[in-house]
C-alpha atoms as an extended CHARMM CRD file, in Angstrom:
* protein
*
       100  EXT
         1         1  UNK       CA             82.2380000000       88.6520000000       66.3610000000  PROA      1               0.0000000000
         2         2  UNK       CA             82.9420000000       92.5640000000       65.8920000000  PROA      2               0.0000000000
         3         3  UNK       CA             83.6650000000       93.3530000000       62.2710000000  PROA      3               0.0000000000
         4         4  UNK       CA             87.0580000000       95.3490000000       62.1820000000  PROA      4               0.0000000000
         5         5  UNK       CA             87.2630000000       95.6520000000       58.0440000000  PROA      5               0.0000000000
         6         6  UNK       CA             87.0420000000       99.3860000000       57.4540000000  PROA      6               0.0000000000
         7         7  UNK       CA             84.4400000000       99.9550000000       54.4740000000  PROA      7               0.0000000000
         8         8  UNK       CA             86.0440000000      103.4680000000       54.5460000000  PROA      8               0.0000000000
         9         9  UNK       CA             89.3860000000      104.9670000000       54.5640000000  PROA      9               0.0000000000
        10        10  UNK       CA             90.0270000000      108.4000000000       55.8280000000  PROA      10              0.0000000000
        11        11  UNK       CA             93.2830000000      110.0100000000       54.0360000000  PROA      11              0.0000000000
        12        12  UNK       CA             94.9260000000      112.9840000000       54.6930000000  PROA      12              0.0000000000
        13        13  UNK       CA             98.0910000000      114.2240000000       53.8930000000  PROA      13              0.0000000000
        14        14  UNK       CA            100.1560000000      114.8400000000       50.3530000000  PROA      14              0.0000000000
        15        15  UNK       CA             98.5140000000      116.8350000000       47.5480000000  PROA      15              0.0000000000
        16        16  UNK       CA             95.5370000000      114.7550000000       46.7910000000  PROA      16              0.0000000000
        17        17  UNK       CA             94.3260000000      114.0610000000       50.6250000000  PROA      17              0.0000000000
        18        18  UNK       CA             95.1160000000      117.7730000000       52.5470000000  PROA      18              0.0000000000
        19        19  UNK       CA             94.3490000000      117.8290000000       56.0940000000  PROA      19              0.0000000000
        20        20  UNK       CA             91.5060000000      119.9730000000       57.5980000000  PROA      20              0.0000000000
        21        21  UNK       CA             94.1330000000      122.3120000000       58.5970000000  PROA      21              0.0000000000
        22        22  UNK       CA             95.1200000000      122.5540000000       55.0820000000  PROA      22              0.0000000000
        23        23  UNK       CA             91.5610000000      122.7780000000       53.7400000000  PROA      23              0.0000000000
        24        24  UNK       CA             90.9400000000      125.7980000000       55.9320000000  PROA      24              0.0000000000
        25        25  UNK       CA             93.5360000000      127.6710000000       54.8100000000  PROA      25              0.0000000000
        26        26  UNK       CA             92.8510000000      127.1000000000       50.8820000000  PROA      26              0.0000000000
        27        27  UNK       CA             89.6270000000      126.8720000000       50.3340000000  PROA      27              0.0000000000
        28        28  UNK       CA             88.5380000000      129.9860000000       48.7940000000  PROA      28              0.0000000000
        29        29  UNK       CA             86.5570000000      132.4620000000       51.7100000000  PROA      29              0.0000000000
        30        30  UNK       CA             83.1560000000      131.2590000000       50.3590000000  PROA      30              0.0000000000
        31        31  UNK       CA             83.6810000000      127.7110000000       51.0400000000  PROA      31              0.0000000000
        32        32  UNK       CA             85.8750000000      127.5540000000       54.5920000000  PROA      32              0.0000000000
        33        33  UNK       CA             82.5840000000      128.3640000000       56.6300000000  PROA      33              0.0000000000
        34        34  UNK       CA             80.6290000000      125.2830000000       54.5880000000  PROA      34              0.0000000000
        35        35  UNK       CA             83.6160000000      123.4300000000       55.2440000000  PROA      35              0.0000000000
        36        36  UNK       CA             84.1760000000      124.3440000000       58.7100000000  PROA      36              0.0000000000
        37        37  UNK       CA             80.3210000000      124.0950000000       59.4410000000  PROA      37              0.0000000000
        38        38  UNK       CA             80.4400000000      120.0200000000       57.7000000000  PROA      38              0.0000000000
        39        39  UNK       CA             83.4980000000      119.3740000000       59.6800000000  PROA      39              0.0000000000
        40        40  UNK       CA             81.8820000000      120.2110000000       62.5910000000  PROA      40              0.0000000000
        41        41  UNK       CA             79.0790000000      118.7270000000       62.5580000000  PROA      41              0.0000000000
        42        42  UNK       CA             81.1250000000      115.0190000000       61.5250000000  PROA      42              0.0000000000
        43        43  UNK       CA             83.3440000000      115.3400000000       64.1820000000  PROA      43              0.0000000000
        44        44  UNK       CA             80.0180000000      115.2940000000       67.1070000000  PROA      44              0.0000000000
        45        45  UNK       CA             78.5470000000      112.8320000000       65.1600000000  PROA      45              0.0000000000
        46        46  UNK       CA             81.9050000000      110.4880000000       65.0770000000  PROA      46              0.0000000000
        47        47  UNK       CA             81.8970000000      111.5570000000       69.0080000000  PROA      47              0.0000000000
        48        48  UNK       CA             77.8100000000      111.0420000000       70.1270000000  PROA      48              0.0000000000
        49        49  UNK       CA             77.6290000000      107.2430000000       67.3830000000  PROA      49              0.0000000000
        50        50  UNK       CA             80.7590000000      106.3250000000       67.6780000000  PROA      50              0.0000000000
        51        51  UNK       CA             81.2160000000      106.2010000000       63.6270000000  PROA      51              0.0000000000
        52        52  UNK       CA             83.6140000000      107.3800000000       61.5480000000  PROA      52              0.0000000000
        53        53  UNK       CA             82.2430000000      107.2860000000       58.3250000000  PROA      53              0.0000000000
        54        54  UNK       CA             80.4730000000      110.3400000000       58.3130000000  PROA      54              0.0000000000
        55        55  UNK       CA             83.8460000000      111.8380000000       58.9820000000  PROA      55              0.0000000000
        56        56  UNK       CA             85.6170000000      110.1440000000       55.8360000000  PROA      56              0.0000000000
        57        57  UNK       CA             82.4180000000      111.0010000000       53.7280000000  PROA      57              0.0000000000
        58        58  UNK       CA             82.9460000000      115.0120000000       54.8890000000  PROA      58              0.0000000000
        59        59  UNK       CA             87.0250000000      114.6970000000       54.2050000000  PROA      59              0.0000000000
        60        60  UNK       CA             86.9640000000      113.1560000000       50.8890000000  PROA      60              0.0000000000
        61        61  UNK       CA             84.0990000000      115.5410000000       49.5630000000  PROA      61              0.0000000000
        62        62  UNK       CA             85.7870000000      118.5310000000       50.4600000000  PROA      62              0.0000000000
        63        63  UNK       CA             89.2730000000      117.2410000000       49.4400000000  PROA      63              0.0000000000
        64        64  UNK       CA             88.0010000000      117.1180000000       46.0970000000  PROA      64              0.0000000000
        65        65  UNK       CA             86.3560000000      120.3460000000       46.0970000000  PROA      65              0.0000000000
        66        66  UNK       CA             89.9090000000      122.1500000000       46.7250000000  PROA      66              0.0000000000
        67        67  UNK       CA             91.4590000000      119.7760000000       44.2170000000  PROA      67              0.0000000000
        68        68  UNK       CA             88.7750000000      121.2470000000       42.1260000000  PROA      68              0.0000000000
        69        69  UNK       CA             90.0580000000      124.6180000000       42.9430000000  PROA      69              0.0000000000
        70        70  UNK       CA             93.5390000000      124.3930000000       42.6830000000  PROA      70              0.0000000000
        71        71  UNK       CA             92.5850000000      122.3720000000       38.9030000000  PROA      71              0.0000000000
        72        72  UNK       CA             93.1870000000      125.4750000000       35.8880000000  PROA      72              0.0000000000
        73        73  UNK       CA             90.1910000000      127.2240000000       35.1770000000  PROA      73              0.0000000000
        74        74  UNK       CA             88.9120000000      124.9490000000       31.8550000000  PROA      74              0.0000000000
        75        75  UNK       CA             89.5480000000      121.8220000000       34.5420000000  PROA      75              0.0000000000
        76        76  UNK       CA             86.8460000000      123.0460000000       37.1880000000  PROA      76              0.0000000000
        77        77  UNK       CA             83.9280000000      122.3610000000       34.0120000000  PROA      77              0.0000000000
        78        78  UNK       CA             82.2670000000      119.0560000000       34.6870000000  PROA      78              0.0000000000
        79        79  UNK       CA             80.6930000000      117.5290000000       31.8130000000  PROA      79              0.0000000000
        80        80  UNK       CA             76.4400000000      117.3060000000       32.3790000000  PROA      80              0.0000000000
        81        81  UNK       CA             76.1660000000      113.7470000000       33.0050000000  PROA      81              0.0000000000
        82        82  UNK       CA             78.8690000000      113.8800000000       36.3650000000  PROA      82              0.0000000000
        83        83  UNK       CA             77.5910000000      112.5800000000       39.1730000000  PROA      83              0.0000000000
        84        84  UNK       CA             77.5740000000      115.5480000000       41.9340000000  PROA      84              0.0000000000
        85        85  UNK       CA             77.9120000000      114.2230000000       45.7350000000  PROA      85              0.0000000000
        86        86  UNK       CA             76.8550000000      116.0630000000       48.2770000000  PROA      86              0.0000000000
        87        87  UNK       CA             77.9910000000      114.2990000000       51.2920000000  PROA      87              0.0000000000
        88        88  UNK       CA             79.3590000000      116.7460000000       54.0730000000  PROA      88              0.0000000000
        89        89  UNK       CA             78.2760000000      120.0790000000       51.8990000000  PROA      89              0.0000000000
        90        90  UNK       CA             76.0300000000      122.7130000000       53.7050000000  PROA      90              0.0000000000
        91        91  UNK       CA             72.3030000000      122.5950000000       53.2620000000  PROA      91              0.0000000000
        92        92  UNK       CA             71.7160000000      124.4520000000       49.6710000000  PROA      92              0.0000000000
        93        93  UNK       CA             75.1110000000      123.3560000000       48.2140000000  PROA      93              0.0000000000
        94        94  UNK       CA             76.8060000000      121.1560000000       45.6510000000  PROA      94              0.0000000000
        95        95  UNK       CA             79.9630000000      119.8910000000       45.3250000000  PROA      95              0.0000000000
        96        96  UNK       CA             81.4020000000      119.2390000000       41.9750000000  PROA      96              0.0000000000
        97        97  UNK       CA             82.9010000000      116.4150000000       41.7760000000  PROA      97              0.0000000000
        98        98  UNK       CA             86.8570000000      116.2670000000       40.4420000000  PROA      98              0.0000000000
        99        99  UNK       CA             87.2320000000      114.8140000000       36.7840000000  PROA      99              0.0000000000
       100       100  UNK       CA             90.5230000000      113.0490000000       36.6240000000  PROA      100             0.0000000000
């Protein structure tokens, strides 16, 4: 029996969940290569595996890195203890991860 219960959601679209087309055009010029570069590199996994979570992972991290960005200034500070994911970031990066 194949196992059709997603165990992750991709969303896009609205303020909280921009698309990749969105992404590119506000993440700040120091980030849209990373981003571009992760993106990539999802999408031919999801094409040569089959899977799509590596595709959600890549989305959601870099959704909430522009959320992050668009946040005021004193917002962007995560406290010491936050858990930083760094699913979908280039090799050498960290994503903060967005304090609601």
């Amino acid at each position: 029996m194949n196992d059709r219960t997603p165990h992750r959601t991709i969303h896009v679209g609205g303020p909280t969940h921009p698309t990749p087309a969105e992404l590119r055009t506000e993440l700040p010029d120091d980030l849209r290569m990373d981003f571009e570069e992760a993106y990539q590199d999802a999408l031919a996994e999801a094409n040569a595996n089959g899977t799509l979570r590596p595709l959600a992972d890549t989305l959601a991290t870099w959704q909430a890195e522009l959320a992050r960005h668009r946040a005021p200034t004193a917002d962007r500070v995560a406290p010491a203890d936050a858990t930083r994911s760094t699913v979908g970031c280039a090799p050498g990066h960290s994503m903060s991860p967005v304090l609601e």
